[in-house]
C-alpha positions as a LaTeX table, in Angstrom:
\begin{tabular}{lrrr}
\hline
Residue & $x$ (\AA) & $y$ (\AA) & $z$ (\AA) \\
\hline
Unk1 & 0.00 & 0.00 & 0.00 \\
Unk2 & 1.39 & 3.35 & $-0.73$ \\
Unk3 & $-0.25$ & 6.52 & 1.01 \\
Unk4 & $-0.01$ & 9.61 & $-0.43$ \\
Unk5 & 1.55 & 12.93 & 0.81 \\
Unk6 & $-2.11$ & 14.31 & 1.91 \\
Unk7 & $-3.17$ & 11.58 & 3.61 \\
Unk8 & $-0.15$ & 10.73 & 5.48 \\
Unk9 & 0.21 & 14.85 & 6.26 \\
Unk10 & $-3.98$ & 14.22 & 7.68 \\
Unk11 & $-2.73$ & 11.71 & 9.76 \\
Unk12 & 0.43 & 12.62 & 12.16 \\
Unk13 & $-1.56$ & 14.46 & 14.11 \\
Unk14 & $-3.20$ & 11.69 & 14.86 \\
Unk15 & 0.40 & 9.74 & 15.03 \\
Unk16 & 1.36 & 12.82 & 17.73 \\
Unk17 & $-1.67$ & 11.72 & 19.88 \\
Unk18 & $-0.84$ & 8.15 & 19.86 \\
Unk19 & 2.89 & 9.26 & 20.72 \\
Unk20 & 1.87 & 11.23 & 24.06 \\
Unk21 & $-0.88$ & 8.54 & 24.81 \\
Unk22 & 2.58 & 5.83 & 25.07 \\
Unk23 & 4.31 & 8.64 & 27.01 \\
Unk24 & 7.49 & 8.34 & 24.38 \\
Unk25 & 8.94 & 11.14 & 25.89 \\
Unk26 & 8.71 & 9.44 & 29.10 \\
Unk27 & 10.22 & 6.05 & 27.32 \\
Unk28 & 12.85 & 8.06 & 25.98 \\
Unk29 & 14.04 & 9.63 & 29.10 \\
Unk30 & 13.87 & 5.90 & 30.72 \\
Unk31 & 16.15 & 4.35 & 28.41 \\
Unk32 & 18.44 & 7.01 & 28.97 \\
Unk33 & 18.36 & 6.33 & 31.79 \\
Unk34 & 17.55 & 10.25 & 32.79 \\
Unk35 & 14.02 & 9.36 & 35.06 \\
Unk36 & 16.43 & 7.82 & 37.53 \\
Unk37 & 18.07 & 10.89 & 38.31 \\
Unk38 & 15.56 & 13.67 & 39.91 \\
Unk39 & 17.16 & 16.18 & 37.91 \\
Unk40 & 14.46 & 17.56 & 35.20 \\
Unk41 & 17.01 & 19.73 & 33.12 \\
Unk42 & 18.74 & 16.50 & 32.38 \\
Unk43 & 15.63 & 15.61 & 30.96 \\
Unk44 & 14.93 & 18.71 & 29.11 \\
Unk45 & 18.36 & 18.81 & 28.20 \\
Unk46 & 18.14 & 15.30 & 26.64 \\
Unk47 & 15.21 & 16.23 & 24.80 \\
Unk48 & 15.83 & 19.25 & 23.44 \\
Unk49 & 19.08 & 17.84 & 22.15 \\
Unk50 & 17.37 & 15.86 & 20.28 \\
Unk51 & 14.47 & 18.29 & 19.10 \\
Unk52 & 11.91 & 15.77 & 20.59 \\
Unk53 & 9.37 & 18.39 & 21.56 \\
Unk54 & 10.31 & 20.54 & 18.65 \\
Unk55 & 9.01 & 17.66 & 16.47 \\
Unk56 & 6.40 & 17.24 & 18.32 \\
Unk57 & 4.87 & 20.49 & 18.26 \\
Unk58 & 5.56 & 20.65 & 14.46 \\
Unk59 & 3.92 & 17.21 & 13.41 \\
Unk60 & 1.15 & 18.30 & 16.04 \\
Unk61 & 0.32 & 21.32 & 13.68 \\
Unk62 & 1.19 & 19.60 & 10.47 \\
Unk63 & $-2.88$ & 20.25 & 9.56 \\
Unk64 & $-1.72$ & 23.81 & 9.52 \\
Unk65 & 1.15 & 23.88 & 7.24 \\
Unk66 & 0.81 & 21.58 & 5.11 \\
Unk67 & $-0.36$ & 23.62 & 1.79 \\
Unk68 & 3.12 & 25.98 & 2.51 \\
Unk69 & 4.40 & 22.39 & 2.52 \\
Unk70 & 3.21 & 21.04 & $-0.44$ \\
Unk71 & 3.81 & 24.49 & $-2.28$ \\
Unk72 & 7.53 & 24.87 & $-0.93$ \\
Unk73 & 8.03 & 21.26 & $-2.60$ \\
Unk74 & 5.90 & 22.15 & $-5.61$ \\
Unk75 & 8.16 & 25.18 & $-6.17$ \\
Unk76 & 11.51 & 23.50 & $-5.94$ \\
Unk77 & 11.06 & 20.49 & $-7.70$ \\
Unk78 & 9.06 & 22.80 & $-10.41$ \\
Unk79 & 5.85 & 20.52 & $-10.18$ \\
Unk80 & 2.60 & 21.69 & $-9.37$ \\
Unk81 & 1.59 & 20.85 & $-5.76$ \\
Unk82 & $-1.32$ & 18.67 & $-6.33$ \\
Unk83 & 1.33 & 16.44 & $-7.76$ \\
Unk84 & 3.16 & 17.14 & $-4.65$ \\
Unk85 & $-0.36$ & 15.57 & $-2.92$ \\
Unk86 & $-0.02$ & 12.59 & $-4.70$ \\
Unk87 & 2.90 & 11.54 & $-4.66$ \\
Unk88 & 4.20 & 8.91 & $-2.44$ \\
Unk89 & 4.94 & 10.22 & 1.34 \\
Unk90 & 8.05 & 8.34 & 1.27 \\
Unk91 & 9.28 & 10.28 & $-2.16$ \\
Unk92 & 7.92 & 13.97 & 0.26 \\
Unk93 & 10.11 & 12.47 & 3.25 \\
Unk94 & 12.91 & 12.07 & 1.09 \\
Unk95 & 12.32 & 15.59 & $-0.79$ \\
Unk96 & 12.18 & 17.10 & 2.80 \\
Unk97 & 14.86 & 15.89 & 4.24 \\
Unk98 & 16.67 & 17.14 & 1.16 \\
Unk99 & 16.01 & 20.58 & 1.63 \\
Unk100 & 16.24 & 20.45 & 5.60 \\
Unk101 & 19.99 & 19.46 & 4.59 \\
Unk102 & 20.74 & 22.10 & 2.47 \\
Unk103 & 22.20 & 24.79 & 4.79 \\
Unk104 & 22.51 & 27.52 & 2.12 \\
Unk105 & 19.02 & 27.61 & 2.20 \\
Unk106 & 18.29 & 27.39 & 5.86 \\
Unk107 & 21.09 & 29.79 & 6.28 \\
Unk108 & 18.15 & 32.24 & 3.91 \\
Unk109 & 15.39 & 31.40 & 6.08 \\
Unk110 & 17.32 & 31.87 & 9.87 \\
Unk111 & 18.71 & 35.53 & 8.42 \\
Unk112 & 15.19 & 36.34 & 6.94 \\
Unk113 & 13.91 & 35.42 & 10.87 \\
\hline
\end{tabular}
């Protein structure tokens, strides 16, 4: 079964909920071994390291990006978006990774914040 970009974008919210429901954070910190110290920065720390809660709070609201998504993609891989929609979310993954990596362009969008 292949999903497509739209659907799978419609359903990480739903993946977020299911995340917090298991407490991964919490699992995390376990096999870290972080919950047997009482010190919460650790934890924090840990976290934020690895951009846990930034994820989280971006797949959370992926309902509300994901046309700037879809025309960001659209746009650099001169396609037009709806293609972008129907393509295979693995392919978007991949394409998004792709231009997370490129630090030119990330370098753009930190100045322009």
């Amino acid at each position: 079964m292949t999903i497509n970009t739209e659907k799978a974008f419609d359903m990480l919210p739903y993946a977020v909920e299911i995340i917090e429901k298991v407490d991964m954070r919490g699992y995390i910190l376990r096999n870290k071994g972080v919950l047997n110290t009482k010190d919460k920065d650790d934890a924090d720390k840990i976290l934020k390291d690895k951009g846990f809660d930034f994820a989280m709070h971006i797949l959370k609201n992926t309902g509300k990006i994901k046309s700037e998504v879809f025309e960001i993609l659209a746009i650099v891989h001169d396609k037009p978006a709806d293609e972008i929609k129907a393509q295979p979310f693995s392919e978007t993954i991949l394409q998004l990774k792709v231009l997370l990596q490129d630090k030119e362009l990330i370098g753009f969008f930190k100045s322009a914040m």
